[in-house]
N, C-alpha and C positions, 0 to 999 in steps of 0.2 A: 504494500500500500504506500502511497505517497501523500506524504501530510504538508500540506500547506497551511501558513495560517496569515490572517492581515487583521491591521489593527488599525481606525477610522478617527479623525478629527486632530491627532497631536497632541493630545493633553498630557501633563506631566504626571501623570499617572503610568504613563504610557513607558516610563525609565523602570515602576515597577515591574510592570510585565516583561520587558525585555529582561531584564533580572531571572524572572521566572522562568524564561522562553531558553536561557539561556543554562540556566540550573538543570533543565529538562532535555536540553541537546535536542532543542527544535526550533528551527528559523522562524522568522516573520516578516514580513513586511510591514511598513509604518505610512500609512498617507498622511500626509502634515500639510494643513495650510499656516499662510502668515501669522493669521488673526483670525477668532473665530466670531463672526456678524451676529451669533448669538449667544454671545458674553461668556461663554464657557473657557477659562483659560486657556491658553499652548504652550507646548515648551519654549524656553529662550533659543536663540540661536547657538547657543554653546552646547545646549540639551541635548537638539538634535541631531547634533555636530558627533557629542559622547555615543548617541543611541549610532547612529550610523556607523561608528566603528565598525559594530558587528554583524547590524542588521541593515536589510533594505530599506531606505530612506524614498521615496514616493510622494507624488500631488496631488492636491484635491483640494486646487484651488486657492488664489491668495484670501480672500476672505471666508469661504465655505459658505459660498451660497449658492445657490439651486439654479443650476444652470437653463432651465424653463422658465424660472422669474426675470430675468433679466434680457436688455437688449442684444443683439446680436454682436454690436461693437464690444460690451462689456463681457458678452461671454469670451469673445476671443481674448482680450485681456486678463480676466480671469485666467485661462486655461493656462495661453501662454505664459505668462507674467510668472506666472505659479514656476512653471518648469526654470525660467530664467534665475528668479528669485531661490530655488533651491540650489541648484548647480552653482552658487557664487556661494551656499552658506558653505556648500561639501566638498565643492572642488573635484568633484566626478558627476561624470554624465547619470542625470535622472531619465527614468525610462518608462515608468508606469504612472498612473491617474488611476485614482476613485471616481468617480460621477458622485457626488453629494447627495446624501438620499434616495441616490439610484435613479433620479432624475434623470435617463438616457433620452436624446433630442437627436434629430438627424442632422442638426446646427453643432451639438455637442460633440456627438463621433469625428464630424469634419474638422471643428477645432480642434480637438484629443491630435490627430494624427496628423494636420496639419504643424501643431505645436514641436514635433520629433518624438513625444509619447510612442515606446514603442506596444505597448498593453492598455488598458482599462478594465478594472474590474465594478463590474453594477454590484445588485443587493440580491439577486433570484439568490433563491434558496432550493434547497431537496435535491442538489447535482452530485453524482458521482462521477463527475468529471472532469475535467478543464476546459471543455467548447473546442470550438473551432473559429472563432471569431477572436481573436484579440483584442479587438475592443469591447467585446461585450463579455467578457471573463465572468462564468457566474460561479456560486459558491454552495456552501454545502450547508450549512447552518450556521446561527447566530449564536453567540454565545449571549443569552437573554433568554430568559423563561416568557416568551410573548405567550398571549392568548390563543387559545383557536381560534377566533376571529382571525389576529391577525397572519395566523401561519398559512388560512383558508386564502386569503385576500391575496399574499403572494405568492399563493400556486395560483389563482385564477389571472393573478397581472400578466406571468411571465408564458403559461402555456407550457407544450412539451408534456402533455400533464401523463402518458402512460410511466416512463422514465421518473419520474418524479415522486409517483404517488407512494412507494413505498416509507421513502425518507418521509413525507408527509403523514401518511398511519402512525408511521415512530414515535412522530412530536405528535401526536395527537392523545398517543395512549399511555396514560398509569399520570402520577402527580411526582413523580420521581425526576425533575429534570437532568442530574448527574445521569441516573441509570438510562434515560432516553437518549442521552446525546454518547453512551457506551455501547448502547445495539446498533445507533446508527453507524458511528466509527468499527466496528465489528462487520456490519454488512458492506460498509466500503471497503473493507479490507478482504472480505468474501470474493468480491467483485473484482480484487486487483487494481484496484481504482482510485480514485483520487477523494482526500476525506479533508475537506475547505473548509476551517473555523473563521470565522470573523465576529467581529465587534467594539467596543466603545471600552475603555477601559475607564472612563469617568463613569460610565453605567456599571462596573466591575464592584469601582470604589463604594457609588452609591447603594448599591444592596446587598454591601457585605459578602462579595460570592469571590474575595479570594482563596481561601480554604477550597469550595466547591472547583475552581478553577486549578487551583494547583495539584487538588485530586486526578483529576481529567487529565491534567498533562503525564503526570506518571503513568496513568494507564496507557494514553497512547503510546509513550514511549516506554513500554513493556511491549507492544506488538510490533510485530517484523515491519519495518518499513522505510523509509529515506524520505527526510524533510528538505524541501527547496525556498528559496525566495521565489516572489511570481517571476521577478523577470526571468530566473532561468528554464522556465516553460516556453518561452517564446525565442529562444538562442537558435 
């Protein structure tokens, strides 16, 4: 199995889980904007200067905002700006984009790859795999105990739904979230396949689910497999 994992917004939370990512002998990726438009802290530029040692450093925009709400000039600013602004903090070529929210626009893709972005990865959920679109990289699950509601909502956004529905039944069934998101990891590794965590580590901090989190990483890394950063899917 191949375990990816990515980690959304830049917040300085974000030093802890690399900590952990790294205690566990499993990569990540970090999408980092400038500033975040809705008041949530980011690391300073020394933060992500240290986090980037080890891990994938990644955009998602100078300010993190939704690349659907804004004008077309501003998107392209956004996107690129973003890539420009990181490559001067790290002094190495940045290569992947988040979409903010998942917010995928046919304005957005064109900025994304326009900008030298060589990936983007959205928010679909329930994939045992890595796609075939590089720009529209989708994932495996959230690290977030959502509702049924909302796990319903992002299988009906994204489609593909034969491929999907299993991971989908997973998070649906028992109130055990560690033990849900251990069958799914288990069936992607059944499959040979690729097993995509993501999430917010300011939502980590917020509900207390480091213990549940540093759980999870020992498990996966008890099972046979090789962790990458995204860019090296797309080499």
């Amino acid at each position: 199995m191949l375990i990816l994992t990515s980690w959304d917004d830049g917040h300085p939370c974000d030093l802890k889980l690399a900590d952990m990512l790294l205690r566990h002998g499993l990569q990540g990726t970090f999408f980092v904007p400038r500033r975040n438009s809705e008041g949530r802290a980011v690391m300073s530029e020394q933060e992500i200067r240290q986090c980037g040692h080890v891990f994938e450093i990644a955009g998602h925009t100078l300010d993190h905002v939704y690349l659907d709400r804004v004008n077309s000039a501003e998107l392209m600013r956004q996107v690129g700006n973003s890539r420009i602004w990181l490559e001067d903090v790290l002094s190495v070529p940045v290569q992947g984009f988040c979409y903010p929210g998942g917010r995928v626009t046919r304005t957005a893709l064109r900025a994304v790859r326009q900008a030298g972005f060589r990936y983007a990865r959205t928010n679909e959920n329930f994939r045992c795999d890595s796609g075939r679109d590089p720009y529209r990289m989708p994932t495996t699950i959230q690290f977030y105990p959502h509702s049924p509601r909302v796990y319903l909502m992002n299988y009906l956004r994204y489609g593909r739904y034969s491929p999907r529905f299993g991971t989908l039944r997973a998070m649906l069934g028992g109130d055990d979230f560690a033990g849900r998101l251990r069958d799914i990891a288990l069936d992607c590794a059944d499959r040979r396949g690729v097993f995509h965590l993501w999430g917010h580590s300011w939502e980590i901090e917020a509900l207390g689910l480091w213990s549940v989190l540093d759980g999870f990483f020992a498990f996966l890394s008890s099972l046979p497999h090789r962790s990458k950063k995204l860019s090296e899917m797309w080499q």
